[in-house]
N, C-alpha and C positions, 0 to 999 in steps of 0.2 A: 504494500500500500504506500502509497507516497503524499503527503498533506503540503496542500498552495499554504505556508508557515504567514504567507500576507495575510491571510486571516484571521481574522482574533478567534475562531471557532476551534476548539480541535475535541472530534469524535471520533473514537474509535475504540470498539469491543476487542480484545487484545486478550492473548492467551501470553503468561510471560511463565522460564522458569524458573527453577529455587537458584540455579548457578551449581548447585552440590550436583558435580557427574561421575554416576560408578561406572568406570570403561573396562576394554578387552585389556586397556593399557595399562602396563605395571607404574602402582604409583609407589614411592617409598619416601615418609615422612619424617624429616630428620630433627627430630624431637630429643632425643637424649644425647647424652654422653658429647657434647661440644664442650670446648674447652674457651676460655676466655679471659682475658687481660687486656688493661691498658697502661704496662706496664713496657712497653715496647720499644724498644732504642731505635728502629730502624725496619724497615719493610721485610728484606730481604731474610732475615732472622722470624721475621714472625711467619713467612711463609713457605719456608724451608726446613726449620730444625725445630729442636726438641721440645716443646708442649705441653710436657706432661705437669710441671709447675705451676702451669698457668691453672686458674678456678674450673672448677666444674660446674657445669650449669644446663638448665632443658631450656627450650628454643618453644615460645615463644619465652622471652627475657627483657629486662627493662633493667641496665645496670646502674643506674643514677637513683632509682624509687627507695635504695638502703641507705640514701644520705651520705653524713648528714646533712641536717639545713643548717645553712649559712649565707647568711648575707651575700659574702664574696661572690658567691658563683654569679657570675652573668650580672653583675650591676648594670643596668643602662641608666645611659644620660640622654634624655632628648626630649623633645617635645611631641607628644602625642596629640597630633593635628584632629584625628576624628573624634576626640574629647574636650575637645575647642578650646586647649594648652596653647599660651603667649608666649610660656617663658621655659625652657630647659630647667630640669630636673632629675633628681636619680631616683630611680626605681631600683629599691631593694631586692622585690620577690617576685617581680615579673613575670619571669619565669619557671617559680616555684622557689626559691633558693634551696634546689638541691643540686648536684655534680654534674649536669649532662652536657656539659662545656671539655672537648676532648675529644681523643682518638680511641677508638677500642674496638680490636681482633678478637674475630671468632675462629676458631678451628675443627673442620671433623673428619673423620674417614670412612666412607662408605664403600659397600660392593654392591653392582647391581647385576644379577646372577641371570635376570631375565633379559640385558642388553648380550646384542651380537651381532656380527655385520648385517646389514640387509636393515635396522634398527634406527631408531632418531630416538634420542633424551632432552630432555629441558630441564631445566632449573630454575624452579618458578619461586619468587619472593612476593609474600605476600604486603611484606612494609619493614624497611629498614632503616632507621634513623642516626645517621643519614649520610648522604653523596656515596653508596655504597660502591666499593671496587670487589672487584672477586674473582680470585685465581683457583683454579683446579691445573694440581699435580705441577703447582711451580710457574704455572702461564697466564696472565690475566685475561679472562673468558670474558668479562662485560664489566659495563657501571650504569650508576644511573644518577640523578641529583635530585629530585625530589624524595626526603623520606615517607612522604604517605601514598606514594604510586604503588600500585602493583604492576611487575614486570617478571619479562623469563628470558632468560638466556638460551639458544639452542648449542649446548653442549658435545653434540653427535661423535664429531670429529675432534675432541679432545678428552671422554672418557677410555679409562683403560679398560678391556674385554678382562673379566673373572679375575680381575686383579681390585687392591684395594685403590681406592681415588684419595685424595685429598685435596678437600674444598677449604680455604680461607677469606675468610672476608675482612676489609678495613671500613670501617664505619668514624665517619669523621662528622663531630659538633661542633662548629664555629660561633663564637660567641656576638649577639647583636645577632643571631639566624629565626628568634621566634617573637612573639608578644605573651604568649601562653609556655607552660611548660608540654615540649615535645616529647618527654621519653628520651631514650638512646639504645641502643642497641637492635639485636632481629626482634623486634617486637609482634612481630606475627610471624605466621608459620611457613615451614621453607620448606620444600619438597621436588621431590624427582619423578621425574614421568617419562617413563618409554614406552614407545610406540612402534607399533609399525610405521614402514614407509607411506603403506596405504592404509593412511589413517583421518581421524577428521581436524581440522583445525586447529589450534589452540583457542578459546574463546571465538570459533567463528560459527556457533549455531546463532541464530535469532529466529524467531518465534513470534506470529501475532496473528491477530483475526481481524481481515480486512473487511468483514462483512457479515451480516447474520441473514438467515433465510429463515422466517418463521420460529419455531424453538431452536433448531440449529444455530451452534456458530461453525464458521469456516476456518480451521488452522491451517495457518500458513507455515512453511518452517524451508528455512533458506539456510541451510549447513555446506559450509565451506570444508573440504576434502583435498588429501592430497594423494594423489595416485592417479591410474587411468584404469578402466574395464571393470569399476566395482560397480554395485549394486547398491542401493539401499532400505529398509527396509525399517518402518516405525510403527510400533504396536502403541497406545494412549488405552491406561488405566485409570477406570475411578478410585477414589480413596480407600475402596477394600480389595486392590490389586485384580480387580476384575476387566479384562480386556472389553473396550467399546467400540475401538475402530482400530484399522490396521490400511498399511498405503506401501507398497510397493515399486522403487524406480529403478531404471534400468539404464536410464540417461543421462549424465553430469554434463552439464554446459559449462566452461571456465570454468570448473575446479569449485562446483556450489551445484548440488541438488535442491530442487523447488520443488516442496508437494503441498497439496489443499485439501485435508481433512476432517469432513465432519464431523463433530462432536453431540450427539441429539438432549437436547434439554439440559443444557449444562447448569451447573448449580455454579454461584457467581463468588465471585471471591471478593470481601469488603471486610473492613475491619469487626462487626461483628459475626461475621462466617464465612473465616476465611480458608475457604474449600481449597483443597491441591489434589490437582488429577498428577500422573507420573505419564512419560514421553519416553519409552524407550526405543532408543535408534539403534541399528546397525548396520552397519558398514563389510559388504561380501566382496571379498574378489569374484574373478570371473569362475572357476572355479569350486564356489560353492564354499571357500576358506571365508569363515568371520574371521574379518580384522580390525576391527573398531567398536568398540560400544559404548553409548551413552543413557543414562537413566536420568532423569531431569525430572524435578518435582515443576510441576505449574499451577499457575491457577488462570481462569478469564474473569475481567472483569472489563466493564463500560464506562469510561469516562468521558468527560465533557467541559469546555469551558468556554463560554457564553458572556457578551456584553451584559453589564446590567443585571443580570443572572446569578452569574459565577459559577461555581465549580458545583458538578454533578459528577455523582458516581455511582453505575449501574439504574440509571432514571434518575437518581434523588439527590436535591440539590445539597452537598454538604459541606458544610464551613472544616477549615482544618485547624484541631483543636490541639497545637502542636508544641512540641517544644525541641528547642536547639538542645545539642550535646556534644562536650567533647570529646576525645579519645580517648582521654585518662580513666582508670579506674580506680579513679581514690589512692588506698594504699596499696593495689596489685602496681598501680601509676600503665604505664600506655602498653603493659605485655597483654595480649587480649587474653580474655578469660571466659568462655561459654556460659560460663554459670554467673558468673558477675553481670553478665550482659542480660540473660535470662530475668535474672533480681530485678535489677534496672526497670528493665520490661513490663515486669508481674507488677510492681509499685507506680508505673506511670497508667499502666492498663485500670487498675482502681481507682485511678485520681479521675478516670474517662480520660483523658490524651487517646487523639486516635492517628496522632501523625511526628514522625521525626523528622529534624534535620540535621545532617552530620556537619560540625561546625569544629574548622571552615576548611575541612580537607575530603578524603577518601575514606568512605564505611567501611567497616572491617565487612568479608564477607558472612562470618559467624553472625552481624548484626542483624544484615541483609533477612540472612534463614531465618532467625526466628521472627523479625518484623512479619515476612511470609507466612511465619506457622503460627504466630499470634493475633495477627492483624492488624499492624502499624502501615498508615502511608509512608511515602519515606521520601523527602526531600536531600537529594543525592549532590553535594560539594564537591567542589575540586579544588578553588583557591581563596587563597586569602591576599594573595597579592599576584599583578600581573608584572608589568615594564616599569612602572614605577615605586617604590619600593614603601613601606612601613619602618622597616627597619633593616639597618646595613647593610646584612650579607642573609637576605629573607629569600624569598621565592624569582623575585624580580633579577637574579642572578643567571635564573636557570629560563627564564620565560621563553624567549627567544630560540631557543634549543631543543626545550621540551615540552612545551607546552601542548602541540598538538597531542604529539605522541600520549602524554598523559594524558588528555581528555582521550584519545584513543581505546588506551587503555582498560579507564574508568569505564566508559561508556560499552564497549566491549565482552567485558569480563562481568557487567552486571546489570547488563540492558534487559535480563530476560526474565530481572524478579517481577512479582506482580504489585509490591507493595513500591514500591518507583512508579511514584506519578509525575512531577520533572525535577527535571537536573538546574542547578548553579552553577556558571560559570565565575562566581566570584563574591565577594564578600567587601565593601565598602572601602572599593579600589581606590586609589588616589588619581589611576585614570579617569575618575566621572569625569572632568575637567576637559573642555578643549576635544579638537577634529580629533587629534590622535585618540585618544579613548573611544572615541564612536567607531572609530575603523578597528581598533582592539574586539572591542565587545561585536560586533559582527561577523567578523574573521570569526572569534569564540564560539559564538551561535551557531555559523553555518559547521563550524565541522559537528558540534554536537547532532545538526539537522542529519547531516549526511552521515554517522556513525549511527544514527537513531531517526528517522524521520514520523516516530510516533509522538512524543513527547514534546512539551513546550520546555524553553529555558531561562530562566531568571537571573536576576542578580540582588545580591542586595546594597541597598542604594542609601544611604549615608548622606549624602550632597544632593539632594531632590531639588533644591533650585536650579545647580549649576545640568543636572538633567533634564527639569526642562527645555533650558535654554539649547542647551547644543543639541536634541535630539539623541541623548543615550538614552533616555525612559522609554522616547517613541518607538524604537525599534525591537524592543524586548519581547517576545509572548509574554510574560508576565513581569510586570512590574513589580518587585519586591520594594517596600518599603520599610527602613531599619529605621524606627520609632518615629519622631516629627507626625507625631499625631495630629498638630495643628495644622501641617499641610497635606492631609489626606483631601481634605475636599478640593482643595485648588490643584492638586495633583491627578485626581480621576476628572476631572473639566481639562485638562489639558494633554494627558496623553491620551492615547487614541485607543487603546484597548478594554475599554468600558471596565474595567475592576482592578481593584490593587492588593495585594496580599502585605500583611504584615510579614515582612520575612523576618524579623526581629525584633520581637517587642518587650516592652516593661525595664527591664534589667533592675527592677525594684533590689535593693540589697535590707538585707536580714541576717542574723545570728539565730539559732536555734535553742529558744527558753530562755533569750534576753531581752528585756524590756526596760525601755527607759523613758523615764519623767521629766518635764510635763510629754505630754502627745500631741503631737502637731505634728502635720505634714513639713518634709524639707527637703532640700537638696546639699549632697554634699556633706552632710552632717557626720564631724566625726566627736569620739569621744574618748576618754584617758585609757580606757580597754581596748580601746582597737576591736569595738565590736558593735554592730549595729543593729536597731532597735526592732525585736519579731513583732509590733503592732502594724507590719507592711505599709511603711505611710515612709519610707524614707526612699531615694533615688539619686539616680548622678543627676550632671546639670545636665546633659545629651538626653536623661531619662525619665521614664513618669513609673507609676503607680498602677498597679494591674486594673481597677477600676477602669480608668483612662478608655485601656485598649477592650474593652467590656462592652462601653456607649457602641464605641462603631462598629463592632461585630456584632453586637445586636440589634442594629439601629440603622446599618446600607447595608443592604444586597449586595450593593456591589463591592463590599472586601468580603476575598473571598475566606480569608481563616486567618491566624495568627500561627508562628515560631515564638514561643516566649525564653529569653535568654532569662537562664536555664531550666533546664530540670535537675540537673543536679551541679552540686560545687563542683570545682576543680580546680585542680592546682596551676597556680599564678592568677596573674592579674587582681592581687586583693585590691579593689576598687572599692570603697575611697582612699585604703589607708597603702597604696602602692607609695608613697613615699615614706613609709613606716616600719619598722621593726622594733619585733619580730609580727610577719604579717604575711603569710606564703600561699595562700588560696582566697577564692572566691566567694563573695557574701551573695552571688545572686544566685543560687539554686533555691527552687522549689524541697528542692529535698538536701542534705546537707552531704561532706565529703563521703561521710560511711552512708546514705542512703537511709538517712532517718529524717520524716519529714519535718519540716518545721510546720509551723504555721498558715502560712502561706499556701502550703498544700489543701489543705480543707476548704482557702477562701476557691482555689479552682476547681477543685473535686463540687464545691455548692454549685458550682456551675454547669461541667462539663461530663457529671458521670449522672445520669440519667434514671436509672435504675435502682440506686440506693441513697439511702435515705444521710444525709450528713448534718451531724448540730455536734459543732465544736467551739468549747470555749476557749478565749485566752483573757490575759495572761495565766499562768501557775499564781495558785494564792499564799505562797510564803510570803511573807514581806515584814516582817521583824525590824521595826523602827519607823514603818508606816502607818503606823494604826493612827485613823482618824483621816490619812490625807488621802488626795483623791486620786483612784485606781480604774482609771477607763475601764469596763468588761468589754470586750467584742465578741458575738457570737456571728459563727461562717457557715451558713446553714442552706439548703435549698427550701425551707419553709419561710412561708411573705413576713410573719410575725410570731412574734414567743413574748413571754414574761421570765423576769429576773427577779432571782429571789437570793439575798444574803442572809443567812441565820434564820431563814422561814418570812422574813421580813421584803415586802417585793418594792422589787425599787420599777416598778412599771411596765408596760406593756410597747414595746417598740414595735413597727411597722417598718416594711422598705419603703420607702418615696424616690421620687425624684428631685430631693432639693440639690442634692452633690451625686457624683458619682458612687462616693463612699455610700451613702445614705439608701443609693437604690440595691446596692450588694450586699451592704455589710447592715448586722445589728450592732448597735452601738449605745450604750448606757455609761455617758461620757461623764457624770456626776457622783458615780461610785465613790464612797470614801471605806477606805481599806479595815477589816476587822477580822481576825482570825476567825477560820469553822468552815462554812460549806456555801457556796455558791451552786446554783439552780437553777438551770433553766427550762421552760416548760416553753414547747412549741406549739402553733395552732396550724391544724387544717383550712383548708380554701373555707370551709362552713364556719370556723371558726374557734372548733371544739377540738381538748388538747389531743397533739399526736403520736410526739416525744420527747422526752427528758434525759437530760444528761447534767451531770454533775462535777466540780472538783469540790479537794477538800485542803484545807491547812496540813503538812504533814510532820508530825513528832521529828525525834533525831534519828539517823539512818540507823538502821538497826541487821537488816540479810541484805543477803544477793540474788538476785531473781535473773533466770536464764529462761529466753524465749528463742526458739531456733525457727528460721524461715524454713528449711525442710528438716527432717528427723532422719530420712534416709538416703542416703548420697549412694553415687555409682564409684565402684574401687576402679576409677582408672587414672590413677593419679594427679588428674584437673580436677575432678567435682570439688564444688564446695559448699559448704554449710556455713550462714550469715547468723552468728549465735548474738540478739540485743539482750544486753547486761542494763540490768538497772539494780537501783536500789530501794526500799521500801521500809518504812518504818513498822514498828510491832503489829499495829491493825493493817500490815498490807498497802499502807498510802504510799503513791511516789513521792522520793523525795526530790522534788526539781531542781534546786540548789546544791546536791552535792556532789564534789569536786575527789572525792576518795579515790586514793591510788589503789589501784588494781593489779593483781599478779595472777598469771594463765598458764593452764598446765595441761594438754592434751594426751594422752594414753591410749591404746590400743590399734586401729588399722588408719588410722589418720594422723598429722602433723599440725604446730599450732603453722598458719601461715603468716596471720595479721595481725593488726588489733586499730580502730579509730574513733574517735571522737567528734567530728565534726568541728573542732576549735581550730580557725584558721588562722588564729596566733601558737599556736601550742607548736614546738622544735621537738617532740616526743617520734622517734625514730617508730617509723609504722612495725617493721617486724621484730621488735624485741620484746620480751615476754610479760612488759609489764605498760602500764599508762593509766593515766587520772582521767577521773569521768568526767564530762562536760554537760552543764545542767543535766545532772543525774544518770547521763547514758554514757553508752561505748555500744560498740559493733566488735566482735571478735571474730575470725574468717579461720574456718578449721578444714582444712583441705586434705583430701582422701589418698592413700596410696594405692598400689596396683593389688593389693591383695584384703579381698575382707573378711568385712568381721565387727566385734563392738566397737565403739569407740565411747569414752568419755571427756569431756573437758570439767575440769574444777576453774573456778575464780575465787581468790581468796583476798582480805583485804582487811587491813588494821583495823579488830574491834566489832567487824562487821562477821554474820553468820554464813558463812560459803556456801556457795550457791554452786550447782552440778547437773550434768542433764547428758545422756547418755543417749548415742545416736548412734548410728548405722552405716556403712557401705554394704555394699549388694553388686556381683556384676552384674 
């Protein structure tokens, strides 16, 4: 199918797959036993001699996430223009203030028993942080410069036959290279594939449904091949492995078979049922020899985007209730992690989120699959910077060189999910500016068109004036706009594509079970803690208040959904206190760095999860030196009104209005004066009559330890892991929100401790060592499974306090 991209229209019923292919072809996963250092004198040594000194470590790895923090690493000096900065200044922890400023070799040695003449290998990198070089057997085989691209190298002609290989990599961090903390090291998975000669492409299936006939869709499926005289042959199952249609060809034109296959009454795939049929291909010699095979998870779905309208998926028109993310994972930091990403997922999926954006790089493909098997849309990055630069030795290094290739890449390797509705070619470039930026961003566009001509592509836009003016807005399928709320109206009257998406919005900043007096809305606002107030009323001066972005998504048609920066913290850019230490993460997650939500989650979850019922109060009622003075209550509820009651005594009956924004979202009982005991809220139905109640209470002095685990039974394959929240509670069971008690971790049996975190994005406390102080009353501890099971328990023990213990599982 081919879409006239002039039009603001784009419909198309599309069959996409998961990317995950089981083939004829041998893959082999090089996950353990790497050896690594950055301890390196010189090249020549690290890629020649002896290795055995060097650490030992499994692949995916992140060798900067052990610390420690320190200021020193990566200070920058400069003025950060898209934060509307006058004057140069040093950022502390920009970058995270942990190590990933340097050089550091990996080493392995493989055999591949199934390679032999007649044979092709690749060496496929999933993301290597970064400018990776890489020699096998002493010769340098390839490089690349971007670290969040996925790339391969064809190997063929420089593996040795049933002998052992040696692959090394040099992975080089230049310092002034990021804005955020990148990670270091193979942070995703690296592997080897051989194949036949006559075999199918690397990343060159695509897949899509040009058309529907009545309950049918038509799959289309356009697999790139190399060989001559083969065959091919694609059986399509529904989700219980049952055959529905099957297409046989016998023709390859240029080196790409084209077949159309019915599909009868397909069940449609959308964030809440998101159905995946399997694609299995093969690839015959003349012959009658299988030589290729591919299994490919998909799903169809219908999308739509419409002036005035907006976005429709599968008929119905649906706003994207979305949130930006970065690649870090907390304390794992940028090694990717299945089960971390899974977490992730499970807690945004409750909050209602029905869409990501990967911010401001390349998805891992683990993200990809479960957005697929869970039901996330997924807005799909690739930069953060193009030709002109953010910062010294950033992206704009490599633009020129690589850029296509990378969107190549990207676009390639994960055009065939179905939860990819479009792509970003960028992220509040300092090209909006001026001709040359307009010829950037279309250049960018068209190859996305021609890598992909299903999909619209955005950008997100920063400088909306200086895009009206030069025409970068006009020419976008979707206009992304990153906050300037105040110019949404004047910006859908002037570009031409009838709707505007928030591509990033709010960047509200919070601490998690911190609260500070008086309450009033501000910008900027710092304080002697280096921590910012969870009543969600504070913001940069670039930023607003989730309310804000609330009025226009529910109030024009024509935006079509929102990215709200973030869903969860992550490390560097602590904004506002980036000139402050100690200060090493982010205050704007919805959810905090261990994935505990704050506040803030409930006010979105009132909004965006549909199906369950939410009345959450804040603040926590300790307050020991405030009795008598006044303690805002706010309740986050998707019910219109409730009553507040302290000690039985009701301080009234609130409704939503429309006088402020705050006022149509939030409940607010702004005259509270503070009194130890219990707070109560009683909510009302549309009729009037109560619905439900929820409560906090004053809590004694901390007294046990209470262990709640996100799963009880983990899989023993040395990744799973189990997210154990630690709190603490006083004699009658109350939490206590205030307490700061150092904690000590002790795992036993078929599992290892891996983590430990807090969410305190002043706290220098080294994520993997076996002990850390709780931040208003919590921690997260991450107990990760080995290859063999069996029981497992963790203790936490703590000065004074009753330890707490809870006994979990691996299973293969």
């Amino acid at each position: 199918m081919k879409l006239v991209f002039k039009s603001i229209s784009f419909l198309f019923l599309m069959i996409f797959s998961s990317g995950k292919m089981m083939s004829q072809s041998s893959t082999i996963v090089l996950k353990d036993n790497w050896r690594f250092s950055k301890d390196v004198k010189d090249d020549a040594s690290a890629i020649n001699f002896d290795a055995s000194k060097w650490d030992k470590v499994s692949v995916p790895h992140d060798w900067a996430i052990y610390g420690p923090f320190d200021k020193k690493w990566d200070i920058q000096t400069g003025i950060i223009e898209q934060n509307g900065e006058k004057e140069a200044t040093e950022k502390t922890g920009r970058t995270g203030a942990l190590p990933h400023i340097g050089t550091g070799w990996y080493r392995n040695s493989f055999t591949v028993p199934a390679f032999k003449k007649g044979k092709k290998a690749l060496l496929i990198f999933e993301g290597a942080m970064s400018e990776p070089q890489v020699f096998l057997n002493g010769k340098e085989v390839g490089k690349w410069g971007y670290g969040y691209s996925y790339f391969y190298i064809d190997i063929t002609n420089d593996l040795l036959v049933g002998k052992e290989n040696l692959l090394a990599v040099k992975l080089t961090n230049m310092p002034y290279s990021s804005r955020w903390y990148p990670g270091a090291g193979l942070y995703r998975k690296v592997s080897v594939i051989v194949k036949e000669e006559e075999s199918f492409a690397q990343w060159g299936t695509f897949i899509t449904t040009p058309e529907t006939k009545g309950d049918n869709a038509i799959v289309d499926i356009k697999a790139e091949f190399n060989g001559s005289n083969v065959s091919m042959v694609t059986q399509i199952k529904d989700a219980s492995n049952k055959v529905i249609a099957t297409q046989k060809s016998t023709e390859g034109k240029d080196g790409r078979f084209h077949q159309t296959i019915e599909v009868a009454k397909p069940r449609l795939w959308s964030p809440e049922t998101p159905y995946l049929y399997t694609a299995v291909t093969k690839l015959y010699a003349a012959n009658g020899t299988l030589k290729d095979e591919q299994s490919i998870k998909f799903g169809i779905r219908y999308i739509k985007y419409e002036p005035n309208k907006g976005f429709s998926l599968n008929g119905k028109v649906t706003k994207f209730k979305g949130v930006c993310l970065h690649h870090d994972l907390g304390p794992l930091g940028a090694a990717v992690n299945k089960a971390a990403l899974k977490r992730q997922l499970t807690i945004l999926k409750d909050m209602g989120c029905n869409a990501i954006r990967s911010s401001h790089n390349m998805p891992s493909f683990e993200q990809l699959e479960l957005a697929d098997e869970m039901g996330f849309m997924f807005l799909a990055e690739s930069f953060d910077e193009w030709a002109k630069p953010k910062v010294e030795n950033g992206y704009n290094r490599f633009f020129t060189e690589y850029a296509e290739e990378d969107i190549m890449n990207l676009v390639r390797a994960t055009r065939n999910h179905p939860c990819i509705v479009m792509w970003s070619s960028g992220n509040e470039v300092p090209d909006q500016w001026g001709a040359e930026g307009v010829k950037r961003a279309r250049w960018l566009q068209d190859i996305f068109h021609r890598e992909d001509p299903t999909r619209p592509v955005t950008v997100g836009m920063d400088q909306v004036k200086a895009t009206m003016e030069s025409g970068f807005g006009a020419l976008l399928d979707i206009p992304g706009l990153n906050y300037r709320v105040h110019l949404y109206e004047e910006a859908y009257k002037t570009f031409p594509q009838g709707f505007i998406l928030g591509s990033e919005t709010a960047s509200t900043v919070s601490s998690r079970g911190i609260y500070k007096f008086p309450v009033v809305q501000e910008k900027n606002k710092q304080y002697d803690d280096f921590q910012s107030s969870s009543y969600d009323l504070e913001a940069c001066s670039w930023s607003n208040v989730p309310d804000e972005d609330f009025v226009l998504q529910d109030d024009k048609p024509w935006v079509i959904g929102e990215f709200v920066w973030t869903g969860f913290d992550y490390l560097g850019e602590p904004t506002p206190y980036d000139e402050k230490w100690p200060s090493r993460s982010s205050y704007f997650g919805i959810s905090d760095l261990a994935g505990l939500p704050k506040d803030r989650y409930y006010l979105y979850r009132s909004r965006w999860n549909t199906k369950d019922k939410t009345l959450h109060i804040l603040p926590h009622w300790n307050w020991k030196g405030r009795e008598g003075e006044i303690t805002p209550v706010f309740v986050y509820t998707n019910y219109d009104s409730a009553e507040l009651f302290v000690n039985g005594k009701s301080m009234g009956v609130q409704k939503k209005n429309n006088a402020t924004p705050q006022n149509r979202y939030r409940l607010m009982w702004n005259d509270v004066k503070y009194e130890p005991g219990t707070v109560k809220v009683v909510a009302f139905d549309s009729n009037g009559k109560p619905a439900a109640t929820s409560e906090i209470k004053t809590a004694g002095e901390a007294y046990k330890i209470v262990l709640e685990a996100d799963r009880k039974i983990i899989k023993a394959d040395g990744e799973d892991i189990s997210y154990v929240t630690v709190s603490v509670v006083d004699k009658n069971g109350i939490p206590c929100p205030t307490a700061v008690d150092e904690l000590n971790f002790k795992v036993t049996g078929a599992a290892t401790y891996r983590a430990a975190c807090n969410g305190d994005a002043t706290s220098l406390e080294i994520f993997h060592q076996d002990h850390m102080k709780l931040f208003s009353g919590k921690l997260v501890v991450l107990v990760k499974a080995i290859e063999t099971p069996g029981s497992i328990q963790l203790e936490v023990t703590g000065k004074g306090l009753q330890t707490g213990k809870i006994s979990l599982k691996s299973e293969r």
